[in-house]
NUNUVO-725744 format. One line per field, with one value per atom (N, C-alpha, C): atom name; residue in three letters; x, y, z. Coordinates in Angstrom, 2 decimals, padded with zeros to 5 digits, always signed. Atoms other than C-alpha are relative to their C-alpha. Layout:
N
atom <- CA / ... .
type <- Ala / ... .
x <- X / ... .
y <- Y / ... .
z <- Z / ... .
//
This chain:
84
atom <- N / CA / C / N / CA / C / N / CA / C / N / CA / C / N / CA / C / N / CA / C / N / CA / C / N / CA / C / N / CA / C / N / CA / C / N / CA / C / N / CA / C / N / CA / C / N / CA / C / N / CA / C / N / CA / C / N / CA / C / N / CA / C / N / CA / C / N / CA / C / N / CA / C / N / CA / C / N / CA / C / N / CA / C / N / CA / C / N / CA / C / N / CA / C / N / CA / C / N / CA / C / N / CA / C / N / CA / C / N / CA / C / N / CA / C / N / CA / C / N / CA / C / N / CA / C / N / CA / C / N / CA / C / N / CA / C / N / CA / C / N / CA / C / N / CA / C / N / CA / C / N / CA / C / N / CA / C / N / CA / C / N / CA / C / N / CA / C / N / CA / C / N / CA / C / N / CA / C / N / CA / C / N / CA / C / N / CA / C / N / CA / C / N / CA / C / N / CA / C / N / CA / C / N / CA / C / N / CA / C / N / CA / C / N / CA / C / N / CA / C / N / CA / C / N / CA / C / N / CA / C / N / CA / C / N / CA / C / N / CA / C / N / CA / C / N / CA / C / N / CA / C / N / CA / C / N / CA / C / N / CA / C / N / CA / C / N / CA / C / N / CA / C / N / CA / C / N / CA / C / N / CA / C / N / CA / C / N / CA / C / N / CA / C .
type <- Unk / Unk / Unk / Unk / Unk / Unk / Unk / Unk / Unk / Unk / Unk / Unk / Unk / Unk / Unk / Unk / Unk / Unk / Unk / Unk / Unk / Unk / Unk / Unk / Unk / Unk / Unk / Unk / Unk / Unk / Unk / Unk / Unk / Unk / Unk / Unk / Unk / Unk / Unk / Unk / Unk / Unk / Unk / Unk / Unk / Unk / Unk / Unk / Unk / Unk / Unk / Unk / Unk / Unk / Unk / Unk / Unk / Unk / Unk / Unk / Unk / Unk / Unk / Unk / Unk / Unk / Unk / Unk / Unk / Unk / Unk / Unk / Unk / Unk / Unk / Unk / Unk / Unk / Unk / Unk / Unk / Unk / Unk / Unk / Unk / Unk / Unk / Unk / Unk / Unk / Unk / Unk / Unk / Unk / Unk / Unk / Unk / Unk / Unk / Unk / Unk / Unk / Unk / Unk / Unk / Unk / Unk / Unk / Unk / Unk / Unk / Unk / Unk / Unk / Unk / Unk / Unk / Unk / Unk / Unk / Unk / Unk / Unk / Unk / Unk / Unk / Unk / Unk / Unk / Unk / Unk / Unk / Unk / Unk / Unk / Unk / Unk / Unk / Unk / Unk / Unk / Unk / Unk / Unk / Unk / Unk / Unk / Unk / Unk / Unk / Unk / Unk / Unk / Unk / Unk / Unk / Unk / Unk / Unk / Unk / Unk / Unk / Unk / Unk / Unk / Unk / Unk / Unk / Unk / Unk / Unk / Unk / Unk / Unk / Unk / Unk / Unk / Unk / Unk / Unk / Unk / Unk / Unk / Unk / Unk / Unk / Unk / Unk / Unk / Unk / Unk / Unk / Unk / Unk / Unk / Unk / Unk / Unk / Unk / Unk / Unk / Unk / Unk / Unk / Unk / Unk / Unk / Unk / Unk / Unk / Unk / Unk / Unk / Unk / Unk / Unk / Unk / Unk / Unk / Unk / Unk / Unk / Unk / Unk / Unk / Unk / Unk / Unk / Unk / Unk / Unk / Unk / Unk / Unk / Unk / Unk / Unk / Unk / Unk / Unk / Unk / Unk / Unk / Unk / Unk / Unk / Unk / Unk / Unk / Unk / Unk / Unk .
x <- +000.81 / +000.10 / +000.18 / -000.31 / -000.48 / -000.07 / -000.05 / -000.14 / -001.42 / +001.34 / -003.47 / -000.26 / +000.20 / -003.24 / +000.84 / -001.18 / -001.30 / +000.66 / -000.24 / -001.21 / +001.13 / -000.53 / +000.27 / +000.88 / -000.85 / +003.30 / +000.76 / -000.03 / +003.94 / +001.53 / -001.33 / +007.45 / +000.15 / +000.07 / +008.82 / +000.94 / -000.49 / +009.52 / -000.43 / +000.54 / +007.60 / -001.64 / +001.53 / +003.84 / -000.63 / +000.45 / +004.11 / +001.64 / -000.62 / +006.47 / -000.12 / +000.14 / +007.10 / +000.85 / -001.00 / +008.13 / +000.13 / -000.46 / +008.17 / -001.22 / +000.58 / +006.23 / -000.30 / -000.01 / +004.63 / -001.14 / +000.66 / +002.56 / -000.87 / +001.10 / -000.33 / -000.34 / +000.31 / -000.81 / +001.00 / -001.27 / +002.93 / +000.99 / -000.99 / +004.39 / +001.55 / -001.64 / +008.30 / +000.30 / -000.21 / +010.28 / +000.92 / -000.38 / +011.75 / -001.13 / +001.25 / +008.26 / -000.35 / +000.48 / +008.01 / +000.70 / -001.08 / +011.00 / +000.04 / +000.41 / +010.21 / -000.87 / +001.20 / +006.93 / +000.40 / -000.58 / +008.43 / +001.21 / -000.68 / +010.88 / -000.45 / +000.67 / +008.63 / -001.00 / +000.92 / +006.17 / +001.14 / -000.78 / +009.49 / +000.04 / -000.33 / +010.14 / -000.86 / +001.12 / +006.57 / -000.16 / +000.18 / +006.35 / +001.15 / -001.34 / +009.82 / -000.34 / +000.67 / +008.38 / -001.67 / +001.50 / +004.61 / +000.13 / +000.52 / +004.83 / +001.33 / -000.74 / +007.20 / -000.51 / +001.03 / +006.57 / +000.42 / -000.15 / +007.48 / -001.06 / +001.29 / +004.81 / -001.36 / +000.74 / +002.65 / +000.30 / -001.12 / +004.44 / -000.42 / -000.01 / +004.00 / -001.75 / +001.63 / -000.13 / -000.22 / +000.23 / -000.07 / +000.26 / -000.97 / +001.97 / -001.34 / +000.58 / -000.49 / -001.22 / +001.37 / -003.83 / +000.29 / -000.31 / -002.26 / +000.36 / -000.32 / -000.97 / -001.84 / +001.53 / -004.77 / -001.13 / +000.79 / -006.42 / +000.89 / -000.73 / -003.76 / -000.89 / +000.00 / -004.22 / -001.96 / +001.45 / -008.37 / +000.09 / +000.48 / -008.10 / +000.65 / -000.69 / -005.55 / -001.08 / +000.89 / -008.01 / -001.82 / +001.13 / -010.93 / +000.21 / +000.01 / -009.32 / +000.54 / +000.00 / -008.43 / -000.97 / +001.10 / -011.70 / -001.03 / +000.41 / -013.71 / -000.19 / +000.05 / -013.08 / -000.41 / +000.32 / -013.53 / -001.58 / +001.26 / -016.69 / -001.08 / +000.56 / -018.00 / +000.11 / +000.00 / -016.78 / -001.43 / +000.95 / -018.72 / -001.32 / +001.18 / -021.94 / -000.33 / +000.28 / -021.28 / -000.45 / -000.15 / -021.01 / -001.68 / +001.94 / -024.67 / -000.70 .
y <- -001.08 / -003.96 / +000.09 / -000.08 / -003.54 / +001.19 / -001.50 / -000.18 / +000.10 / -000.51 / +001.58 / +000.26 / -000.22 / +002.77 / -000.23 / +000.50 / +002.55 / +001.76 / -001.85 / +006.92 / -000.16 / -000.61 / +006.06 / -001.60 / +001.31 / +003.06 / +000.28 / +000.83 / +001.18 / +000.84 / -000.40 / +003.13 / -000.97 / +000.75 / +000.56 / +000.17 / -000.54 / +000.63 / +001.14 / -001.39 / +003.84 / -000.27 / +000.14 / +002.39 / -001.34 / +001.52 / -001.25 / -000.51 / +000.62 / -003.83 / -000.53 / +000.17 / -004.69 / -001.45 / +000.89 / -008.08 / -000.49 / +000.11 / -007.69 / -000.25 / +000.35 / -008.90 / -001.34 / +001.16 / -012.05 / -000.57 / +000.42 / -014.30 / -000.82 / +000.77 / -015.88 / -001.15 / +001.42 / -018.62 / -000.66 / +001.17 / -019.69 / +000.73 / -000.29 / -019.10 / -000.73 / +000.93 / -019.93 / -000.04 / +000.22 / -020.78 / +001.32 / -001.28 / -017.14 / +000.63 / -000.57 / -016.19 / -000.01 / +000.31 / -018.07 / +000.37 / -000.03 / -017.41 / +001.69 / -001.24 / -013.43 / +000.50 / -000.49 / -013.79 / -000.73 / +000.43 / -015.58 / +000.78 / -001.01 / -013.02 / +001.37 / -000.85 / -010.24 / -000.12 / +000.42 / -012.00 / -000.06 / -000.08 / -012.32 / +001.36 / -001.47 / -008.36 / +000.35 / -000.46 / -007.81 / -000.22 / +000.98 / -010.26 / +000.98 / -000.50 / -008.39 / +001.71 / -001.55 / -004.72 / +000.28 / +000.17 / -005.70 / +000.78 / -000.25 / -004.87 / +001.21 / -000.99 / -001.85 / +001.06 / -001.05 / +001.65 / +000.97 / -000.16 / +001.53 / -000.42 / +000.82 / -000.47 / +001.20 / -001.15 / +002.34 / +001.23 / -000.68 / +004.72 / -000.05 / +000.47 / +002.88 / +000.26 / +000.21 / +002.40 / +001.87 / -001.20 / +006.42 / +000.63 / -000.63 / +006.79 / -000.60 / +000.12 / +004.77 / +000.31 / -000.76 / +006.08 / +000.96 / -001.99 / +009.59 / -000.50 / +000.12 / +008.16 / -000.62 / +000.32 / +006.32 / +001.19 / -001.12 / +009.70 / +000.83 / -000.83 / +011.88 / -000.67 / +000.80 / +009.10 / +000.27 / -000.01 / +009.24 / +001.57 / -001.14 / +013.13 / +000.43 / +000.06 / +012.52 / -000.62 / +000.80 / +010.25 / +000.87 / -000.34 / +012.57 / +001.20 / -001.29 / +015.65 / -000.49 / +000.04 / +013.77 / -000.19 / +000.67 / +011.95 / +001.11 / -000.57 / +014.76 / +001.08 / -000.49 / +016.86 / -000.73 / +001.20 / +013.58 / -000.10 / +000.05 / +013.10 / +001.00 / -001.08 / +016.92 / -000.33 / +000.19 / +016.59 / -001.48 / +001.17 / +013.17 / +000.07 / -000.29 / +014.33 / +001.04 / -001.37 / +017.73 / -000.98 / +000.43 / +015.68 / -000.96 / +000.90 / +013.28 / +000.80 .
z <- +000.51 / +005.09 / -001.50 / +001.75 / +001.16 / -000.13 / +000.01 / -000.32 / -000.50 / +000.50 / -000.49 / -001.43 / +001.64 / -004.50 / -000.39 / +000.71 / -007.01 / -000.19 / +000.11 / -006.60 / +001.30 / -001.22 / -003.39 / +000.35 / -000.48 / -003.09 / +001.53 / -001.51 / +000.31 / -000.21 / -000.30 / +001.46 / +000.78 / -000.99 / +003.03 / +001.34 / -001.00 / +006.74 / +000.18 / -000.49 / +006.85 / -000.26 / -000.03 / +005.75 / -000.11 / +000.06 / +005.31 / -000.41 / +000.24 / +004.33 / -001.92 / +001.39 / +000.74 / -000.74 / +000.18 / -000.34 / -001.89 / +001.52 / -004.49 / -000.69 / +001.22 / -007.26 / +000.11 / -000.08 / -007.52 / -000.90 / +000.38 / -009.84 / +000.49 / -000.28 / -008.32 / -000.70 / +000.82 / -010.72 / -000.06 / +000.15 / -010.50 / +000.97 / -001.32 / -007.16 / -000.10 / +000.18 / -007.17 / +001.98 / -001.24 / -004.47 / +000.92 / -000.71 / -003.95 / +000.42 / -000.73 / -003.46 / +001.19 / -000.82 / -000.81 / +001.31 / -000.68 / +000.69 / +000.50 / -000.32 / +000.48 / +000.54 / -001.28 / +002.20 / +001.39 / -001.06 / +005.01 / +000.42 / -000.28 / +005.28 / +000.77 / -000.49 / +005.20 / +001.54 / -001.39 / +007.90 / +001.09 / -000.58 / +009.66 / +000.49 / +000.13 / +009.35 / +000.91 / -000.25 / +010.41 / +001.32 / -001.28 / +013.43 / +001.06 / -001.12 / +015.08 / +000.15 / -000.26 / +014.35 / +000.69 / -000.22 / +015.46 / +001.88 / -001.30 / +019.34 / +000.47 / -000.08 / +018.87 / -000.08 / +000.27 / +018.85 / -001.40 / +001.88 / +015.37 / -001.33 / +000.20 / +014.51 / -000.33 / -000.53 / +015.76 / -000.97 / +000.66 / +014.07 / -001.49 / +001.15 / +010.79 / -000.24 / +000.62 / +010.85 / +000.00 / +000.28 / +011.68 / -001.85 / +000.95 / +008.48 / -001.16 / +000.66 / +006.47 / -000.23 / +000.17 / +007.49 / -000.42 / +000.33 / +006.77 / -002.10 / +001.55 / +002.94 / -000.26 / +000.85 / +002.60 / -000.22 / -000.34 / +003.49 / -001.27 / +000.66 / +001.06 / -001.22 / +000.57 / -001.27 / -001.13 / +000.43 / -001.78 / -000.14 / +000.37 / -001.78 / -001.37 / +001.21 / -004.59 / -001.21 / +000.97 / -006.53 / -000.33 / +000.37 / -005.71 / -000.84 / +000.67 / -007.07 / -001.37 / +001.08 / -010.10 / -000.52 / +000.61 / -010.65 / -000.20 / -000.05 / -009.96 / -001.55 / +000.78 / -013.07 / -001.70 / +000.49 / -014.85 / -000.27 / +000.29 / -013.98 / -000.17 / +000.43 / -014.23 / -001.94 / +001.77 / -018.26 / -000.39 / +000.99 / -018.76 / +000.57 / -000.41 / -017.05 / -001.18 / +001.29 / -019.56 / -001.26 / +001.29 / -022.58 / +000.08 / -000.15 / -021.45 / -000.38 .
//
């Protein structure tokens, strides 16, 4: 699971799994070694009722998450409609 915003980071073990930072244009070999970890993590919590547990946790942060972004954006875009 990736974290829905950047208003709202992946807790991990409570909304997804989190395996670091990574450059796309120059993958190392800890990269590789941390997504095979994580897919590890993922694969042993997948048919638990932790699992379960976890996707509740993230629909509830993607839902917080957009009402977070609308009550910021919102005043945002009242001002730059004023100012047109």
């Amino acid at each position: 699971m990736l974290a829905p915003c950047v208003l709202c980071p992946n807790a991990q073990g409570k909304t997804g799994f989190h395996m670091g930072a990574m450059d796309a244009s120059e993958l190392l070999p800890e990269d590789a070694e941390a997504m095979a970890s994580t897919v590890g993590r993922a694969a042993r919590v997948f048919s638990t009722p932790q699992y379960k547990e976890m996707v509740v946790n993230c629909i509830s942060q993607v839902r917080a998450c957009a009402r977070n972004v609308q009550s910021l954006r919102s005043p945002l875009c009242r001002r730059r409609l004023a100012a047109d």
